[in-house]
C-alpha positions in Angstrom: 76.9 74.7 97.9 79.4 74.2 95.0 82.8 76.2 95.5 85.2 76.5 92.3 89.5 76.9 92.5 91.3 78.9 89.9 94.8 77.1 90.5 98.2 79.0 89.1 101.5 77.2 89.3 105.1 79.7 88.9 108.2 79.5 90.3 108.0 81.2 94.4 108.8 84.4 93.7 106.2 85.1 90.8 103.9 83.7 93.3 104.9 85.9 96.2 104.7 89.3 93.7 101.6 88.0 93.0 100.2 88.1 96.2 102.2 91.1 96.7 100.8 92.7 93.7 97.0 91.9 95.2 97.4 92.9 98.8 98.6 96.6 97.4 95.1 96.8 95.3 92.8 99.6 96.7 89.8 96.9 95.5 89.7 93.5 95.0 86.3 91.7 94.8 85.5 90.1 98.5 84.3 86.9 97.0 87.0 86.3 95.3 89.3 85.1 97.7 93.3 84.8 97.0 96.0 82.9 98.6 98.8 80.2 97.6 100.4 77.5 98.4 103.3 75.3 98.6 103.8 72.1 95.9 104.5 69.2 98.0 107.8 68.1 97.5 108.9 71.0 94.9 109.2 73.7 97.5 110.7 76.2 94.8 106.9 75.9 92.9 104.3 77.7 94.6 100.4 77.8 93.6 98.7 80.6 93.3 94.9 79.9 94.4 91.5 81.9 93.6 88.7 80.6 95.6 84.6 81.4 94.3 81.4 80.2 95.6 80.3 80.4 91.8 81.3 78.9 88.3 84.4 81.1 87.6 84.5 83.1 83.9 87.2 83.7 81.7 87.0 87.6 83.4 88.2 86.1 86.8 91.1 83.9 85.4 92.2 87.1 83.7 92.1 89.0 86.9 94.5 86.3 88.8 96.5 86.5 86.0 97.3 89.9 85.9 98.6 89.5 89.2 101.4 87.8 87.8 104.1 90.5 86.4 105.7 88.7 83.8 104.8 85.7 81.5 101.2 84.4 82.7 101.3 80.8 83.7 98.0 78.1 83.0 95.1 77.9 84.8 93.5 75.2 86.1 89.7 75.4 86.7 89.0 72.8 89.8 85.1 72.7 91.2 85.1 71.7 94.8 83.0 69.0 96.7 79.7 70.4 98.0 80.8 72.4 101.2 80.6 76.1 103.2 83.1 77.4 100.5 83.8 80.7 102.6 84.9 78.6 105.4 87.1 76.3 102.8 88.8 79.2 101.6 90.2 80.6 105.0 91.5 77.1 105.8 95.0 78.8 104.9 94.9 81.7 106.9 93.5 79.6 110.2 94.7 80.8 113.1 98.3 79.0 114.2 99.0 77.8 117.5 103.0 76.6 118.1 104.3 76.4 121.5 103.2 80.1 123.4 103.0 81.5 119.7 99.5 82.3 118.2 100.0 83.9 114.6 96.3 85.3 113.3 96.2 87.3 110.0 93.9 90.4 110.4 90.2 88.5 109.9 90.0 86.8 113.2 90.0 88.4 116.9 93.2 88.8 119.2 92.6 86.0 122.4 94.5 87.8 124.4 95.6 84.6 126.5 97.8 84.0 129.4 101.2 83.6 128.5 100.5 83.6 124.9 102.9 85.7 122.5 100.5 86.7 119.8 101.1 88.1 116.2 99.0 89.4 113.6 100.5 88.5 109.8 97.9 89.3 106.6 97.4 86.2 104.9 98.4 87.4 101.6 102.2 87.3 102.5 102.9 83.7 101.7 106.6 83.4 102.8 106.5 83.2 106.5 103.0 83.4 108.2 103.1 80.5 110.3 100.5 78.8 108.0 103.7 76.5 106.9 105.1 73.6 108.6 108.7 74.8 108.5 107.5 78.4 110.2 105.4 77.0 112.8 108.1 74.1 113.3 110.7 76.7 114.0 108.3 78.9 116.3 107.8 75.6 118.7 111.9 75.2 118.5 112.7 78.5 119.1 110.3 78.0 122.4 112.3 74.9 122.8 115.6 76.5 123.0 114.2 79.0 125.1 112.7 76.9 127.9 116.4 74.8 127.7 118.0 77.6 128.7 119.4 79.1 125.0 119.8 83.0 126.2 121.5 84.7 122.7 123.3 88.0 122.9 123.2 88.3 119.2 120.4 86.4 116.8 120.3 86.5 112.8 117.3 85.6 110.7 118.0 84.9 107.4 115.7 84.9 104.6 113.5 86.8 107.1 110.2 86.8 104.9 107.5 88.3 107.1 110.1 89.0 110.0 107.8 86.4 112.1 110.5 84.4 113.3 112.8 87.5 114.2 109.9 89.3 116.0 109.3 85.5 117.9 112.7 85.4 118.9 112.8 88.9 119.8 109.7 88.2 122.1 112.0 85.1 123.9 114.7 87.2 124.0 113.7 91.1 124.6 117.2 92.0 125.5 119.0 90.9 122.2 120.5 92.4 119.0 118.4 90.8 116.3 119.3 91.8 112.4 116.9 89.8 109.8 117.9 90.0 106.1 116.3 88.9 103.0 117.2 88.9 99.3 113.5 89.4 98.1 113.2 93.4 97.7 109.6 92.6 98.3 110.1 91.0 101.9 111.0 95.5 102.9 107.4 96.6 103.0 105.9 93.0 104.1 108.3 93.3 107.3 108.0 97.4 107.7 104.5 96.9 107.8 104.6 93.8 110.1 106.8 95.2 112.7 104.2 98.3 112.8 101.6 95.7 113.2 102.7 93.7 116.0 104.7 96.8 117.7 108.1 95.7 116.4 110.8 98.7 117.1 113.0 98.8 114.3 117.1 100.2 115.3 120.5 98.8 116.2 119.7 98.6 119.3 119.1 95.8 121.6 115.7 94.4 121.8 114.8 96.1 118.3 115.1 94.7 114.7 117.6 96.1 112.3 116.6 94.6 108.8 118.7 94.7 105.2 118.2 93.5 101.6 121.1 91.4 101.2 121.8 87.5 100.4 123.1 85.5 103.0 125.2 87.0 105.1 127.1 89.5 102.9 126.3 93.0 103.6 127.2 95.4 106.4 124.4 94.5 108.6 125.8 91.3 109.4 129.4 92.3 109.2 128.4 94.5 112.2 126.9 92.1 114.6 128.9 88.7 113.6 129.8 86.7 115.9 126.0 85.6 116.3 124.7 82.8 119.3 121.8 82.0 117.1 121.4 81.8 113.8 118.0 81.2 112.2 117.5 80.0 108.4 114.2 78.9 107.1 114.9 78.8 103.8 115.6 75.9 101.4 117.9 72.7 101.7 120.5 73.5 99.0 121.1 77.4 100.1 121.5 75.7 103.3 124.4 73.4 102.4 125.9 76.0 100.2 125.8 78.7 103.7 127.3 76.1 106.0 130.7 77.5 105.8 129.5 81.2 106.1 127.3 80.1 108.8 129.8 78.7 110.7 132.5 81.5 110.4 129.4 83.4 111.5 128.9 81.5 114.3 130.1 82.5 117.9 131.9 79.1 119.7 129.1 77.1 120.9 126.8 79.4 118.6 123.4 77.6 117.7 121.7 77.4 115.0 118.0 76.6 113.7 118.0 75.3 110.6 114.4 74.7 108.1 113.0 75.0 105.0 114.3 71.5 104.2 112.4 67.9 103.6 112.7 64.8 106.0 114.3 63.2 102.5 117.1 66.0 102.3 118.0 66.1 106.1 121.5 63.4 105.7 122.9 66.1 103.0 121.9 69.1 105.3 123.4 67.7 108.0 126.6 66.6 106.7 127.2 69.8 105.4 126.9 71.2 108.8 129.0 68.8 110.5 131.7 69.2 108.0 131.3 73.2 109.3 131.6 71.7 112.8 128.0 71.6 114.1 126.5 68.9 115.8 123.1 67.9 116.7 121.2 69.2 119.7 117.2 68.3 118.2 115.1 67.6 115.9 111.4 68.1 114.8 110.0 66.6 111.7 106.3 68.3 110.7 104.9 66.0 108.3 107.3 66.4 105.3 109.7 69.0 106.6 112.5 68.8 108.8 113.3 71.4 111.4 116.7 70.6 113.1 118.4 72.6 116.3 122.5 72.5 115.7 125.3 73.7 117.9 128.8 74.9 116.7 131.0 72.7 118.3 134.9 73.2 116.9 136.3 74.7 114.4 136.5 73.0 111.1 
């Protein structure tokens, strides 16, 4: 059977409102599957997908588009090959295996599996599921540093999204002070509602997860629990050079960090910004196009 795409391209963060916007609808028609995507090699243009096992009407392009709360982008019509169209359309909320991590959104069954740290994340919330390379890169690494021996006091996520990759490290490390920011006002409820999800406490104290609207590392939160022994940040590649300073002065001696969010093709300028800061290399992991690198404050710079 046929399957059709409505395909909407915006900048990210009309594209995560979107799907903001549709997870907070009370009804939503239940063949009309929503989700988005990344553009490969433009990682600050996102796609916002409608999937239909039928011909699509000018009604259900309006629908996607009111989604969108400002000016509407263009919609491209795409009809699929001949295929199980239900089965196409969950493709991007498949279940995600990375290291002892499995990340399922709400549609498939826990497994329950020894040794297996499991979390359930909706599928709507694009930024941070696991269903991206850099996320499920940094869940394996985070493992990684884990099974080497890594035990941080102190741990900051930043540009949180979801809160996956706070509650993972929280998981490896139940006896830390973990504080997660964001600068997306819509990443509050995705995360509130996460941590409720997945049995997340939320404090100051240590083994819960204190989280704050704030860009970077300014705000109180972090001025509290600086110096940090692990500093995670999957966000973009220039952000990343631009923080290696703040990261750095952030950074307890012989802090690590997990750096993502960045292309194989802008890894030299990430890292030369970062050994300028006075980091050095401990690992790396390349998934498909993206990057994820392991670095360790070594000196002051």
């Amino acid at each position: 059977m046929s399957s059709w795409k409505l395909v909407a391209r915006a900048p990210r963060e009309a594209v995560e409102a979107a799907l903001a916007a549709h997870g907070a609808l009370a009804e939503w028609d239940a063949g009309f599957v929503v989700g988005a995507s990344e553009v490969a090699d433009q990682p600050d243009d996102w796609l916002l997908e409608g999937w239909l096992a039928r011909r699509p009407t000018a009604r259900d392009t309006k629908r996607l588009l009111t989604l969108f709360a400002g000016e509407a982008p263009e919609v491209q019509v795409e009809q699929l090959p001949d295929t199980d169209w239900v089965a196409a359309s969950q493709q991007i909320a498949e279940p995600v295996r990375a290291g002892p991590f499995y990340i399922r959104t709400p549609d498939f069954p826990p497994e329950h599996a020894a040794g297996m740290i499991e979390f359930e994340i909706p599928a709507a919330q694009a930024f941070g599921t696991g269903q991206h390379a850099t996320t499920a890169g940094c869940l394996e690494m985070l493992a990684a540093m884990r099974a080497r021996g890594v035990l941080p006091r102190s741990i900051a996520d930043i540009g949180t999204g979801t809160g996956l990759l706070a509650f993972a490290a929280l998981a490896l490390w139940p006896a830390a002070r973990m504080a997660a920011s964001d600068n997306d006002p819509l990443c509050a409820d995705a995360l509130i509602d996460n941590a409720a999800r997945n049995n997340v406490q939320l404090g100051e104290r240590r083994g819960e997860l204190a989280f704050a609207i704030s860009a970077g590392l300014d705000g109180e939160l972090h001025a509290a629990n600086i110096p940090y022994d692990l500093i995670i940040a999957n966000i973009l590649a220039g952000p990343l050079i631009d923080l290696a300073p703040d990261f750095a002065a952030a950074s307890a001696p012989r802090g690590h960090l997990l750096l993502s969010g960045l292309l194989e093709s802008q890894e030299r300028a990430v890292r030369a910004a970062f050994l300028r800061a006075g980091y050095s290399l401990t690992a790396r992991l390349v998934k498909g196009e993206w990057s994820i690198l392991w670095l360790r404050r070594r000196f002051r710079a």
